[in-house]
ZAMARGU-4260 file (C-alpha; in steps of 0.2 Angstrom, whole numbers, plus 5000, padded with zeros to 4 digits):
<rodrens>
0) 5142/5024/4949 | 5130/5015/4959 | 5111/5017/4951 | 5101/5006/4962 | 5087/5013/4964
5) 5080/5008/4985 | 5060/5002/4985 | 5048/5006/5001 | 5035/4995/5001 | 5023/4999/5015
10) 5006/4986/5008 | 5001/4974/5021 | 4990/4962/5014 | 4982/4960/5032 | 4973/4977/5034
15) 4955/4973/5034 | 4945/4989/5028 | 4930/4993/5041 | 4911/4989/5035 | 4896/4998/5037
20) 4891/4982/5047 | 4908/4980/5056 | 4903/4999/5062 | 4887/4993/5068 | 4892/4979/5076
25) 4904/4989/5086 | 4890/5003/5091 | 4877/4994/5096 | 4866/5006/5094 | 4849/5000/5090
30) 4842/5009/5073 | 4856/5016/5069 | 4862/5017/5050 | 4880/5023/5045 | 4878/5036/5032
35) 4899/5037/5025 | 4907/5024/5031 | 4923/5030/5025 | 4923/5042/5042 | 4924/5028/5052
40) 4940/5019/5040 | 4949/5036/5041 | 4946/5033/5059 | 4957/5016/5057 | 4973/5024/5047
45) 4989/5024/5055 | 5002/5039/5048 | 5013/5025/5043 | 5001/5019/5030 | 4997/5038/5020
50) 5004/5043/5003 | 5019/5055/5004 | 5029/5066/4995 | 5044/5057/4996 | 5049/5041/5003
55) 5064/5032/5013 | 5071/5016/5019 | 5069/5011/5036 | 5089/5017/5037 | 5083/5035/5028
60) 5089/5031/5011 | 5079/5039/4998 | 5066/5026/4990 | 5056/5025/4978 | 5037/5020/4984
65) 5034/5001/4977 | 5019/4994/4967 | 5002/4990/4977 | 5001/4972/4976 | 4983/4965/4967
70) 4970/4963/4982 | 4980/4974/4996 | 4973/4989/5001 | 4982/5005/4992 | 4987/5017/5004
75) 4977/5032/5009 | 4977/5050/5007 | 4973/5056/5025 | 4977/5045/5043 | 4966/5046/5060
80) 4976/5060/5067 | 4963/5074/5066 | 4949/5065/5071 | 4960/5060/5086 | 4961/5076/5089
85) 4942/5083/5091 | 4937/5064/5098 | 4947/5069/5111 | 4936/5083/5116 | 4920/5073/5112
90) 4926/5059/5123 | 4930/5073/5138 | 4914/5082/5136 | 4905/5065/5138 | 4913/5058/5153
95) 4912/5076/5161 | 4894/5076/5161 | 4893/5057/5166 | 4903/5059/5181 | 4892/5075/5185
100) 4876/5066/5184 | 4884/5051/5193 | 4892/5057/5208 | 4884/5072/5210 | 4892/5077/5228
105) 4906/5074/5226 | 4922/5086/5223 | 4930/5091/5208 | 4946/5083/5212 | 4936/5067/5212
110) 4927/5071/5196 | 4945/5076/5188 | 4955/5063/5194 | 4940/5047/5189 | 4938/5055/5172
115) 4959/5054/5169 | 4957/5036/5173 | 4945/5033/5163 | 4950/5043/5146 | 4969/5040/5149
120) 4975/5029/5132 | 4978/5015/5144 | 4960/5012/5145 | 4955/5019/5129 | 4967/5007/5120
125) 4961/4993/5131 | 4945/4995/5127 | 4948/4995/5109 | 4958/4980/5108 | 4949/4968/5122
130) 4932/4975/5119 | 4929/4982/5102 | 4940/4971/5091 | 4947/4989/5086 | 4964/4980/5082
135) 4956/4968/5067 | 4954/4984/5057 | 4968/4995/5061 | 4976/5001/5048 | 4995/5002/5048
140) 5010/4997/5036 | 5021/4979/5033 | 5034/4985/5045 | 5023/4991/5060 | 5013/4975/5058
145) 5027/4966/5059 | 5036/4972/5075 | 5031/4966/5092 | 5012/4965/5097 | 5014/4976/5109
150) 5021/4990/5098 | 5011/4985/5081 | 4994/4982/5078 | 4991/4980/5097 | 4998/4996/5101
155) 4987/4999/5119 | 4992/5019/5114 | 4988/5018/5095 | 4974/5013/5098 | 4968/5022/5113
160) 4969/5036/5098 | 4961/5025/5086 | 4946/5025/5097 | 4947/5044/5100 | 4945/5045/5081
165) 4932/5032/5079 | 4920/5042/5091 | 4924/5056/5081 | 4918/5048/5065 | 4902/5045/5076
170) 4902/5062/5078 | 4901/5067/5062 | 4892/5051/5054 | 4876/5054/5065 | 4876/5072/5060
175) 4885/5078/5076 | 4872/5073/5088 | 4878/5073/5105 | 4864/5061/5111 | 4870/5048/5097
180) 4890/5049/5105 | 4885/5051/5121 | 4875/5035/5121 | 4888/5026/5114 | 4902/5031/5126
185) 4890/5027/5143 | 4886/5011/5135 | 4904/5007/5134 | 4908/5010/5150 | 4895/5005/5161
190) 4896/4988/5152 | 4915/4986/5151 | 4923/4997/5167 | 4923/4996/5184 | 4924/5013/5188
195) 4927/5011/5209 | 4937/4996/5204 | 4947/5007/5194 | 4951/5020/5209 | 4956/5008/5219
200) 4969/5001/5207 | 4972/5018/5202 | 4991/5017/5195 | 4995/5035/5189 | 5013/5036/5197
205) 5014/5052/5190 | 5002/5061/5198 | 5002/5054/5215 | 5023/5059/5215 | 5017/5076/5211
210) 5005/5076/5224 | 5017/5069/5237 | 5032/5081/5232 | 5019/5096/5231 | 5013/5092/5251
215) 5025/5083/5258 | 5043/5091/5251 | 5036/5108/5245 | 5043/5106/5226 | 5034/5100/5212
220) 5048/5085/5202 | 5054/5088/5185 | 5057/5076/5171 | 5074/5071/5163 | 5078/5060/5150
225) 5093/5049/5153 | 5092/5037/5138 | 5084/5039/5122 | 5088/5021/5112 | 5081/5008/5099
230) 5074/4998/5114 | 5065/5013/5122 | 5067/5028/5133 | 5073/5028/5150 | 5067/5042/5160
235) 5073/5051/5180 | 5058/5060/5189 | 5072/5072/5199 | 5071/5086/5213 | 5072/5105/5206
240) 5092/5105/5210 | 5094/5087/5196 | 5094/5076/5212 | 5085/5059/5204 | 5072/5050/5213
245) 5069/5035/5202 | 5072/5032/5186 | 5058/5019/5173 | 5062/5013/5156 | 5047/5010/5143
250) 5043/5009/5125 | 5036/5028/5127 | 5041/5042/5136 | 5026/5042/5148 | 5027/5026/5152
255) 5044/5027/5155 | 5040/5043/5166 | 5025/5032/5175 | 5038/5020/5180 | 5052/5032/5187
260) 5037/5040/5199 | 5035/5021/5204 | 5053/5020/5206 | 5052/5035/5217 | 5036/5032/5226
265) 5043/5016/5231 | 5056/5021/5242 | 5047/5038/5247 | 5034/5032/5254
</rodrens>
């Protein structure tokens, strides 16, 4: 009979936890004091780095969970998930009005397609790596630091959500003071992004396919996936009858999804 009992050891001695001074360096807002600052690290935890009932292998073996080694940050009870959740409506709110204020004449289609570009994960994540210095402090486990930048620790999605959760912890740090977040969030992006740069380059396949099939061929496309696999999903953007269009592989589903429209688009148009 075979006892060997599997081990899942998650610590990653690389996870730096957030400071009250690393918070304040990020906001730059003058005056300001951070009251919990364990807000803000919950605003850092990836799922893959929370305590569990139960545990498995990276094949699905049963494990047992391993020993935190000395000086390595323990794992935690709750990850960023929720305050993803309501940042996501914080951050929306604050670029609505923005945009309002901004560009007061012009249409809401303009208003709703320039605030997509600018609260998409794409930026968000951008913002949060390049800008921020998010990334430093984003806590995940040994195996997701240890897979390819560009699905690890410098996740662009990840940590598009990671900012989401960290303007929450604002939120709720400054005593849910609009003003406070609201500062914050124009000061990021009048300092980092070129918002009519941005809707020139605009690169949202998706939604220009739907516009074009929506005026142009009187259907609005669907979405299949073709391939589901270890190196990432492929995706067709098709007519209503299956016909595909394009096809786009990606690490996400979205991406991959983003890609098949500029498959599409490409011979289309």
């Amino acid at each position: 009979m075979n006892t060997t009992t599997n081990e899942y050891f998650p610590y990653n001695s690389k996870n730096v936890p957030l400071t009250a001074e690393d918070v304040g360096r990020i906001l730059c807002i003058p005056g300001y004091k951070v009251k919990n600052v364990a807000i803000f690290q919950k605003a850092m935890i990836h799922s893959t780095y929370v305590r569990r009932s139960e545990y498995t292998t990276l094949t699905g073996e049963p494990a047992v969970l391993g020993k935190c080694p000395a000086g390595v940050l323990d794992l935690q009870d709750e990850s960023y998930e929720q305050l993803e959740f309501r940042g996501d409506s914080i951050l929306g709110a604050v670029v609505a009005n923005y945009l309002c204020e901004r560009y007061p004449s012009e249409a809401p289609g303009f208003l709703t397609n320039t605030r997509k570009l600018i609260v998409r994960n794409k930026t968000l994540g951008v913002l949060a790596r390049d800008k921020l210095g998010l990334d430093k402090f984003f806590v995940v486990s040994k195996h997701v630091e240890e897979m390819l930048p560009a699905h690890g620790r410098q996740n662009i999605e990840k940590l598009g959500d990671v900012l989401e959760a960290f303007i929450a912890a604002l939120w709720i740090d400054s005593g849910m003071n609009f003003q406070m977040v609201n500062d914050f969030v124009i000061n990021m992006i009048e300092t980092h992004l070129d918002i009519p740069l941005m809707l020139r380059e605009d690169d949202n396949y998706k939604d220009r396919m739907q516009k074009f099939c929506q005026q142009k061929m009187a259907f609005t496309p669907i979405y299949k996936m073709i391939e589901d696999g270890a190196e990432g999903f492929t995706m067709a953007v098709c007519k209503p009858d299956g016909e595909i269009l394009g096809t786009g592989n990606s690490t996400t589903k979205k991406q991959a999804e983003q890609n098949a429209c500029r498959h599409a688009l490409e011979k289309l148009v």
